[in-house]
One Martini backbone bead per residue (centre of mass of N, CA, C, O) as a GRO file, in nm:
protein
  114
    1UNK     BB    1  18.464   8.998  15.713
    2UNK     BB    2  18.201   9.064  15.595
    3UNK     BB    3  18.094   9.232  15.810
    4UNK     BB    4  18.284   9.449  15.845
    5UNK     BB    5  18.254   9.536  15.499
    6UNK     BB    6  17.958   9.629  15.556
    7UNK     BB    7  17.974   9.799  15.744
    8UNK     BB    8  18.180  10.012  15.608
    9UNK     BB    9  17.987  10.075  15.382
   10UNK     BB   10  17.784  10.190  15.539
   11UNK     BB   11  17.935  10.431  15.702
   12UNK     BB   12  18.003  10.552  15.393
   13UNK     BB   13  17.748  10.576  15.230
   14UNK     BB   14  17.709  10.807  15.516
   15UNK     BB   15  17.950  10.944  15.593
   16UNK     BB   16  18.109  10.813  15.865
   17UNK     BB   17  18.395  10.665  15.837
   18UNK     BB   18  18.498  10.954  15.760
   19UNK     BB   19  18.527  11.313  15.764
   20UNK     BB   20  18.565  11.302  15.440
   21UNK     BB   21  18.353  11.242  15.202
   22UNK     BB   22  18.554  11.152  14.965
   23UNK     BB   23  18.647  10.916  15.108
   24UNK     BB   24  18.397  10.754  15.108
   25UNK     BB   25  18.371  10.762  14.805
   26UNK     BB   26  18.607  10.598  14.778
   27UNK     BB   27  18.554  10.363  14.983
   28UNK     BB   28  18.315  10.260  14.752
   29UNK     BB   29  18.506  10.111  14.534
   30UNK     BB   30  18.562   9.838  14.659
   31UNK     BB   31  18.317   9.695  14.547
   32UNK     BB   32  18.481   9.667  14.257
   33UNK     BB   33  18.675   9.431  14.342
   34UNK     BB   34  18.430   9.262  14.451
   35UNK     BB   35  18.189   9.264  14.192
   36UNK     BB   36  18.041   9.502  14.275
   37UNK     BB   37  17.854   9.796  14.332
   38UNK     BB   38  17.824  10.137  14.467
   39UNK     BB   39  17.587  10.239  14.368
   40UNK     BB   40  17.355  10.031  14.380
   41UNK     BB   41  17.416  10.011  14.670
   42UNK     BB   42  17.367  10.288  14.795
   43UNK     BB   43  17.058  10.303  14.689
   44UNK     BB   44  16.940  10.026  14.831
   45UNK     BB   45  16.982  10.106  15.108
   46UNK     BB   46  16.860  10.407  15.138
   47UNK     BB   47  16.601  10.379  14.986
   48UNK     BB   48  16.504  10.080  15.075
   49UNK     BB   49  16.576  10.028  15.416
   50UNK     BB   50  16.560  10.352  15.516
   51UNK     BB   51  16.239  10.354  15.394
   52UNK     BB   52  16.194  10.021  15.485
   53UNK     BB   53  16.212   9.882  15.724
   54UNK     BB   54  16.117   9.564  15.747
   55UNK     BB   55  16.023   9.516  15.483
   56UNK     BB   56  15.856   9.333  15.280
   57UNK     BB   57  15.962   9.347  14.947
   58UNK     BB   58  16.120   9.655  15.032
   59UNK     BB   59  16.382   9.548  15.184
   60UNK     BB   60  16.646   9.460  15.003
   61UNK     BB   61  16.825   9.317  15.315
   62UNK     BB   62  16.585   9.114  15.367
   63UNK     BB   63  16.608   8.930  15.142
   64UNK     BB   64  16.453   8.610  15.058
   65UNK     BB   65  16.459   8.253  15.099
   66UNK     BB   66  16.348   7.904  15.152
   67UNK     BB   67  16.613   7.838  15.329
   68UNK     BB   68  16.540   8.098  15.509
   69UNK     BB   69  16.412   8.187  15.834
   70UNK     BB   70  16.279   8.512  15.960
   71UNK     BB   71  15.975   8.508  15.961
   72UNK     BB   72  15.660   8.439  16.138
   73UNK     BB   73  15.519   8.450  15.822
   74UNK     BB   74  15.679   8.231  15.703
   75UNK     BB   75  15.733   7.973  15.587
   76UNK     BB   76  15.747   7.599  15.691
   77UNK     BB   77  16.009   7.426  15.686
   78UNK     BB   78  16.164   7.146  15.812
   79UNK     BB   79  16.471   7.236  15.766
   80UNK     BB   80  16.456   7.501  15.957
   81UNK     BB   81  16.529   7.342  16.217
   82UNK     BB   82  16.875   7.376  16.097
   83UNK     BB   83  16.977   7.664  16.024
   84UNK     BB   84  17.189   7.678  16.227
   85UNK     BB   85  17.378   7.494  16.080
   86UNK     BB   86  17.389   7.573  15.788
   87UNK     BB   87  17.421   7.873  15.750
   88UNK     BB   88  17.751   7.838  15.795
   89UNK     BB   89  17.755   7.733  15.496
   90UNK     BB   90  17.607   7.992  15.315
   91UNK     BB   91  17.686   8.250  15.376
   92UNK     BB   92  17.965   8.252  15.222
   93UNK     BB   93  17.791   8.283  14.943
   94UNK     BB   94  17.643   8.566  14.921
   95UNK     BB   95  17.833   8.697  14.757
   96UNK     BB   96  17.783   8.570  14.525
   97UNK     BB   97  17.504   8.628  14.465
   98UNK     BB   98  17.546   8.929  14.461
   99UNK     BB   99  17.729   8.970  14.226
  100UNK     BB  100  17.577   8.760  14.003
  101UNK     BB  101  17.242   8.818  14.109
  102UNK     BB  102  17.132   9.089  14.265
  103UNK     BB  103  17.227   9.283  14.120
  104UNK     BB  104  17.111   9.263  13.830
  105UNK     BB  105  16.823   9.275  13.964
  106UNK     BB  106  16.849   9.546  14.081
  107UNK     BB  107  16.889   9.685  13.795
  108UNK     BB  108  16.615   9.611  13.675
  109UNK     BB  109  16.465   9.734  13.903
  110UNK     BB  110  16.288  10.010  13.955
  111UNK     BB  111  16.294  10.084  14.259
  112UNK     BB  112  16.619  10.106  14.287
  113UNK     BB  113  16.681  10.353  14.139
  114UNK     BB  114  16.491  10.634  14.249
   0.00000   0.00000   0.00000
């Protein structure tokens, strides 16, 4: 469910989810519902990940901690080699973190303002 409503706030962001644009910008208020901001997600997004895609430390679809190893260029610690199994019980958590810590993180950074 969480990929979902990812994908369609991403659609909605963009302005594709619906044919009337302001139906989009209404359904980006859902995010409102969860926890989360909806202007600061639609910056985050537009500014950040599609004018830096997949750049470490600029995209900031991709900010990752030392749990999970996505770059072959990150730190390798012997956990990682079980990623594929515990993934699926952290990835449920994403959430928590999305609204209580990374949303104010990046409401506090200069650059997703911008």
């Amino acid at each position: 469910m969480i990929v979902l409503f990812i994908n369609a706030f991403h659609d909605a962001a963009h302005g594709a989810l619906f044919k009337k644009q302001k139906y989009n910008e209404y359904f980006m208020y859902v995010l409102e519902l969860f926890g989360s901001n909806h202007w600061l997600w639609t910056r985050r997004h537009i500014n950040l990940h599609h004018a830096y895609p997949n750049v470490p430390d600029w995209d900031v679809d991709i900010k990752q901690s030392d749990i999970i190893r996505i770059f072959p260029n990150s730190p390798l610690f012997n956990y990682h080699k079980y990623q594929h199994i515990y993934m699926w019980f952290i990835y449920p958590l994403y959430s928590l973190n999305w609204m209580y810590i990374r949303d104010f993180k990046d409401f506090l950074e200069q650059k997703i303002t911008m």
